[in-house]
Phi, psi and omega in degrees: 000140188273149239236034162286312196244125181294168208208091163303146139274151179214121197248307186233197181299288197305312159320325199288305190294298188273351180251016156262356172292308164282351133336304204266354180293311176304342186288315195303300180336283192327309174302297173310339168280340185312320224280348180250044106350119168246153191333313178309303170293332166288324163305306173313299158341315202258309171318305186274359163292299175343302184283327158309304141342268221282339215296097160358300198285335187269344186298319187295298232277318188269351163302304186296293170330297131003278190301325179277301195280310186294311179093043185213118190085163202241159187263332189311281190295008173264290150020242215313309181309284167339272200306322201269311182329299229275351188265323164302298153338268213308312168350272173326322184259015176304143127114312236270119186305135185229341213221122175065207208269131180242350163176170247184102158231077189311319196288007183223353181082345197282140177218095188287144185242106174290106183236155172309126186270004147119274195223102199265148176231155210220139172267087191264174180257191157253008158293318162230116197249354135241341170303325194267346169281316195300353152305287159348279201265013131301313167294328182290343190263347218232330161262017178072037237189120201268166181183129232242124197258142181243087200271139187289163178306343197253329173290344192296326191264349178282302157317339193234351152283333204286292182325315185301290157345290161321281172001283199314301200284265186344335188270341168306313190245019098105033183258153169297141176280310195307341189294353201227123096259183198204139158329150198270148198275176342294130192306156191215138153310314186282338208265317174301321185245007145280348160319285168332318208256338216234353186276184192242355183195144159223120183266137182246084176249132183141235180321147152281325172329305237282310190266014153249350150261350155299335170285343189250005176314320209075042146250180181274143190271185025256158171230194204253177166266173158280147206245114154198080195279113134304117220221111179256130171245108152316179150289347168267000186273163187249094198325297176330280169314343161301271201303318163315318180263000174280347173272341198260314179298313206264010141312298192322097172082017161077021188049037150308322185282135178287348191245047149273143155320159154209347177213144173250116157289079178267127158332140170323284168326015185220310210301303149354277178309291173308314163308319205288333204283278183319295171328322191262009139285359165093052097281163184252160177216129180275150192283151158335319145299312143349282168339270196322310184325285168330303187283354170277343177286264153040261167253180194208123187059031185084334187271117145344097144322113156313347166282000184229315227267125187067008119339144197280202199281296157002273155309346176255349124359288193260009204239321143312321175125306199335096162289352231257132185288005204277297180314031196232345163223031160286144184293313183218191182226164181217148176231143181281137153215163196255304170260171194252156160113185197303331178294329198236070191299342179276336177306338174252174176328139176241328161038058150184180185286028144255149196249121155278092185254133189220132193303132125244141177285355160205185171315303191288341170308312186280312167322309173258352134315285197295305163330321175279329157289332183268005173282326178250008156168142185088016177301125187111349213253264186210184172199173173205145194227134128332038193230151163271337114011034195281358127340290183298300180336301141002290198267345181276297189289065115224020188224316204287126184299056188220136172246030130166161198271122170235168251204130181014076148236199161261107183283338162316325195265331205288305184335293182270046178067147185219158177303332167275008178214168185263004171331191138274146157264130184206163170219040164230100178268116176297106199267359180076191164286000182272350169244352169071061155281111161302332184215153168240033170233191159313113150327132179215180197281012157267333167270046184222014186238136155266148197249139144254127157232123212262104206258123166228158194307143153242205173282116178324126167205088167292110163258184194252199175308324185270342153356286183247352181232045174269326183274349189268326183299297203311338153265350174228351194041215215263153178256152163028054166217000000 
């Protein structure tokens, strides 16, 4: 590897303490010279982080990579993620004001101002260990803001070409390097959370440990929720197309993404028809023995194996024992349940190619069967539904504890925004308080701003007493007379 990007060893706290000091001191430089940047220069900026990804020959090389160092995912589809997350991205941010006055409110007097929130560190996962910093530090770049990445140990060499990469391009468009750093290897638990302690924002996608110690840091947080996305197929749905694209979402990358299916709720009237639909899409549906086989390999002391997880289906097959010849060229597996909870471990995230499936006799069943899964994980995160029906749609976006529904898509692709939906693209989903969450959108380049706004006088608009209380007296009269 060329000798662009330094490589620190690191031991202990107190080292920990000081060589992240020394990161964010080099970030601040950067960042202040960034901060007198305009927009026009700052877009360049953001293009050419961009461009650091997606360029083919690097996309493959860090995909390859990815895939040899996590053991998680397939590289075709790290690929396809790398280029579309990051292309989508840049899409959402043509046009988008980041630098100086970003709106002009005459009629309220108000004039908002875009300023940096300074030196932001960022907690990536090892499921995507470059589309998700390079999200990351385009938004962060986009608001004009240095940014320092905390890649998990198994995600660090990927994360550290990626970085080379990024290097290459900023020297091009003639920006401070410094503006991109990444923690000194071997990345730590100590080194992560003097990041926390010592930075000006910490954004978290991954661990739930990760975001809740970003929260209790005292730096300003956000993070994301956990992912156990439910899926309703109704009686109005067009089963094919249904089972085409749920096969296509929970396959992708072998259901790394926290936004896959992990349980389908099919109506009576269908299920059938729909079990038959989803087969002929390369499921499998397992016999009872099957089941058991799987959830005892599957998980171990309650925690997903690392020996199954994101693996295609095939291999965890034969990584189980599962002799059955269907299975040996199935796309996914699917296991019938009945309940929910800690006993009944398919009811939760799973980060591989199987599918939880649970019979319901109408609409109001499949309603509260998904309420009981997103209760015992992933409340806040999504849900998704297979119908003609928007009357259900309806009644999911307004009642179901999720902050968003999504309606005949593949929902991995869908979740974080698509070219075919009005999502963000993003791959940090904001779960709201239902997920003990700060925000309840796609994380995007806005949460990555402090807004200044400049307030001058307008036409007094005072009301008076009758205004605000005349129709309620005029309905209720006078209180204590």
């Amino acid at each position: 590897m060329p000798s662009s990007t330094k490589v620190t060893q690191l031991q202990d706290t107190p080292d920990a303490r000081a060589a992240v000091a020394s990161l964010v001191e080099r970030a601040r430089i950067a960042q202040a010279e960034y901060e007198s940047y305009d927009q026009a220069r700052v877009d360049e900026v953001v293009t050419a982080v961009g461009w650091a990804l997606v360029q083919p020959d690097r996309n493959r090389q860090i995909s390859e990579l990815a895939v040899e160092t996590t053991g998680l995912g397939n590289v075709d589809d790290k690929v396809t993620k790398n280029r579309r997350k990051t292309m989508g991205l840049l899409r959402d941010l043509q046009g988008a004001k980041s630098v100086g006055v970003i709106q002009e409110l005459p009629e309220l007097g108000l004039v908002e101002i875009a300023r940096p929130v300074g030196v932001v560190g960022a907690v990536v996962p090892s499921t995507n260990p470059a589309a998700t910093p390079t999200n990351k530090t385009i938004n962060a770049l986009k608001g004009r803001n240095a940014i320092i990445l905390a890649p998990s140990p198994k995600g660090q060499a990927a994360c550290t070409l990626l970085l080379e990469f990024i290097h290459a391009e900023l020297d091009r468009v003639g920006a401070p390097r410094d503006l991109v750093q990444q923690l000194p290897t071997p990345v730590s638990k100590a080194t992560t959370y003097e990041l926390m302690n010592q930075v000006d924002l910490i954004v978290v996608t991954g661990s739930q440990n990760n975001v809740r110690s970003a929260y209790s840091s005292g730096t300003p947080a956000v993070g994301v929720g956990a992912g156990n996305v439910p899926v309703i197929i109704d009686e109005s749905a067009e089963l094919d197309d249904a089972a085409r694209k749920i096969t296509a979402s929970k396959t992708f990358d072998n259901a790394t993404s926290c936004s896959s299916e992990n349980s389908l709720v099919i109506l009576d009237d269908v299920y059938d028809d729909a079990i038959a639909a989803l087969e002929r899409s390369g499921g499998v549906m397992l016999t009872s023995g099957e089941k058991q086989q799987l959830e005892a390999a599957m998980w171990e002391n309650g925690n997903l194996s690392r020996h199954i997880i994101a693996r295609k289906a095939p291999e965890i097959a034969q990584r189980v024992g599962l002799s059955r010849s269907e299975l040996q060229s199935a796309t996914f597996f699917m296991v019938e349940e009945q309940h929910v909870g800690e006993e009944y471990p398919f009811s939760g995230e799973k980060l591989s190619p199987v599918l939880a499936v649970y019979r319901a006799k109408d609409f109001e069943a499949a309603f509260d069967q998904t309420r009981r899964l997103l209760d015992h994980q992933g409340k806040g995160h999504s849900c998704g539904i297979h119908t003609q029906d928007d009357a259900h749609v309806q009644r999911l976006g307004l009642e179901m504890p999720v902050c968003r529904v999504i309606v005949n898509q593949a929902h991995a692709f869908a979740n974080g925004g698509n070219f075919d939906n009005g999502l963000p693209f993003s791959l940090s989903m904001g779960c709201g308080t239902w997920g003990q969450n700060s925000i309840s959108d796609n994380m995007n380049y806005r949460h990555y701003l402090n807004i200044t706004r400049i307030a001058r006088t307008i036409p007094s608009n005072e009301p008076t007493m009758d205004d605000l209380f005349g129709d309620y007296l005029d309905k209720y009269g006078l209180a204590g007379t």
